[in-house]
Steps between C-alpha positions, in 0.01 A plus 500: 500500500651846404524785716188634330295202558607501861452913576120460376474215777560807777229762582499839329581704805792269560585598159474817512734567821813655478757316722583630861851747462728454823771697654829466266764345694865652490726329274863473759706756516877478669305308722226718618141521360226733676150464373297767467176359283286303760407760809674197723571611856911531436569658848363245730696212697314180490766318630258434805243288299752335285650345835147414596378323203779280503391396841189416339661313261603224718119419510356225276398623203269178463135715624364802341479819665237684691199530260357771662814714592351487848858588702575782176136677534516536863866625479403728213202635739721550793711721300217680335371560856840647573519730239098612617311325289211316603528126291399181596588163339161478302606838311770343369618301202816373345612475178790367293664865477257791367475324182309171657275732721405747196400164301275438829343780498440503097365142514296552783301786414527601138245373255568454119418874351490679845687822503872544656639811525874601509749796468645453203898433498458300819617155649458240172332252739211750595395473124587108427340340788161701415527380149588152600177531695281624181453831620512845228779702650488871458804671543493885623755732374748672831503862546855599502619190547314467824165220521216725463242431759259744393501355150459149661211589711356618138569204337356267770163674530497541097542154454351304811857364532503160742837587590778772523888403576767737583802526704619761733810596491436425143687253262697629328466868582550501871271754564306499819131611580459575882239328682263781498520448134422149459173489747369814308502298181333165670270750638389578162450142322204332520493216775468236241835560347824295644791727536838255509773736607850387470710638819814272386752855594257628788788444745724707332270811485312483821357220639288670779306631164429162376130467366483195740355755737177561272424141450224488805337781307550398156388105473523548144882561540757244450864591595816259318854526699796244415787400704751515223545924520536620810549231705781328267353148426463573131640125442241333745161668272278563805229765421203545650147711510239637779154527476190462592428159702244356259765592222759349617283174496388506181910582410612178666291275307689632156831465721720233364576212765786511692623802279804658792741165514661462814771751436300808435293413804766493740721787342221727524389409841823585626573863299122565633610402872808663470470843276766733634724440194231577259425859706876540481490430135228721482659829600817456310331437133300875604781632612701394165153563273531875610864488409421294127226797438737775590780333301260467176328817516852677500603315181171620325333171502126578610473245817137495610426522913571153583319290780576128413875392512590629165471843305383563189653673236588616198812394304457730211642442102802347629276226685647203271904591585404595862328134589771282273804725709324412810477151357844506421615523867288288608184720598126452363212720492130448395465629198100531506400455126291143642317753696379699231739763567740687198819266603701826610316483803615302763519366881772443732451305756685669837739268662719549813749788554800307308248402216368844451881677514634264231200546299518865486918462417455309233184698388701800510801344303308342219305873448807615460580239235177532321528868459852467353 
């Protein structure tokens, strides 16, 4: 059977998909490489859980793990408690990273032909998953580069959308929307209208303004965080969402089996019992994110008001030399042409204090090559 033959055998919106684009990594370098692509949490020590997992490794491997995360969601509530926010176990559910618990949601509650609404330029997966799930997905143009919420909240009542996804900070802008911002627009939208909002950089911004405040108010509210950002476990894929009660049943009945291994359980029950290197991480990626915007915006490179752990930017006509010199010393960059983007724009992920001071030496010395 031809390839032909074999692609008609697949559905149409299979078809149609465009692959997901990762994070390029660094080709080696006299020995050093420093990614920049992925928005990985480069300034954290997780030597802590690596010594505890092998622990865990001496257990058989022979049973399957917890099917119902039961130790994870009551460690993941004690630390929301901490942090002041009021979540129980039967708010919660896990996912195989952000990608497992968007497909959750999709499956769960979109119908073939109901409406899904999206900034346009936005996470690919947003867009896919909905598709996947036969839903139309309308894309809404930003407003200088920012997500529009105003033009969302059009869109939705315009359309009788069944769901609206964004992130804050947005991907790949950075951009933030205070609190105050976010409940005026669920104020707005009708009741019967899920809002999925992605807080995968919330941490890095500020987490006392996370919309997991709102949810007692909002049922109609769904909030997605992951593990692999802030918190450094990027390898283990441990995402989760909050919501309503009754949505987080209907949620686990999509959710996959024994979908967090052993591994991903136990590493991120011990970075959730044990978070002071992720606060510590915290503060020095927005310490050096202040430093990569003042460092950009004196080179004339249009960085936008960052609160993820990266900065978006502008690389200009000479974007092509400027990434392959980076690339040449071992240093990528998302180039954000899979976004949607022109490719000149991209976003640098903000590493630790010796990340961020080679970055901007070798940035500086292949400017000065370019414009030779």
């Amino acid at each position: 059977m031809d390839s032909e033959r074999l692609r008609k055998l697949v559905r149409p919106e299979v078809q149609a998909l465009e692959p997901y684009v990762a994070g390029k990594v660094p080709p080696l370098c006299h020995g050093k490489t420093l990614k920049l692509a992925s928005n990985e949490n480069l300034a954290i020590d997780n030597q802590d859980v690596n010594r505890y997992l092998r622990k865990v490794l001496h257990h058989s491997l022979v049973y399957y793990p917890d099917a119902h995360h039961t130790k994870l969601k009551k460690a993941l509530s004690t630390f929301l408690k901490e942090s002041g926010f009021e979540v129980s176990s039967e708010h919660i559910v896990f996912g195989d990273g952000s990608g497992e618990s968007l497909q959750i949601i999709m499956m769960a509650c979109l119908s073939p032909g109901e409406r899904v609404i999206i900034p346009e330029n936005s996470f690919s997966l947003y867009k896919t998953r909905a598709l996947l799930a036969g839903a139309k997905v309308v894309e809404v143009p930003r407003k200088d580069f920012w997500v529009d919420l105003a033009a969302l909240e059009e869109v939705v009542c315009q359309s009788k959308a069944k769901l609206v996804v964004f992130a804050n900070p947005d991907n790949p802008t950075s951009t933030t929307y205070s609190l105050a911002a976010i409940e005026g627009f669920l104020s707005r939208l009708p009741q019967d209208t899920l809002v999925l909002l992605d807080e995968a950089y919330i941490h890095f911004a500020e987490w006392k303004e996370s919309a997991l405040s709102l949810l007692s108010r909002y049922p109609n509210l769904i909030v997605m965080h992951t593990l692999s950002k802030a918190f450094g476990l990027a390898a283990l894929r441990v995402g989760y969402t909050i919501s309503h009660p009754e949505m987080a049943v209907q949620m686990e009945k999509i959710r996959l089996p024994f979908n967090l291994g052993l591994l991903p359980q136990e590493g991120a029950w011990y970075r959730l019992t044990h978070p002071s290197p992720v606060w510590k991480s915290v503060s020095v990626i927005q310490k050096e994110r202040e430093k990569l915007f003042t460092f950009l915006h004196q080179e004339g490179l249009s960085p936008l008001p960052a609160g993820g752990n990266f900065v978006f930017c502008d690389f200009g006509e000479a974007y092509q030399q400027l990434i392959k010199g980076l690339e040449s010393h071992g240093i990528t960059v998302r180039s954000l042409g899979s976004f949607g983007f022109h490719p000149r724009f991209v976003r640098i992920t903000v590493g630790s204090s010796q990340d961020m001071a080679y970055f901007r030496q070798v940035f500086l010395s292949v400017r000065r090559e370019v414009r030779r």
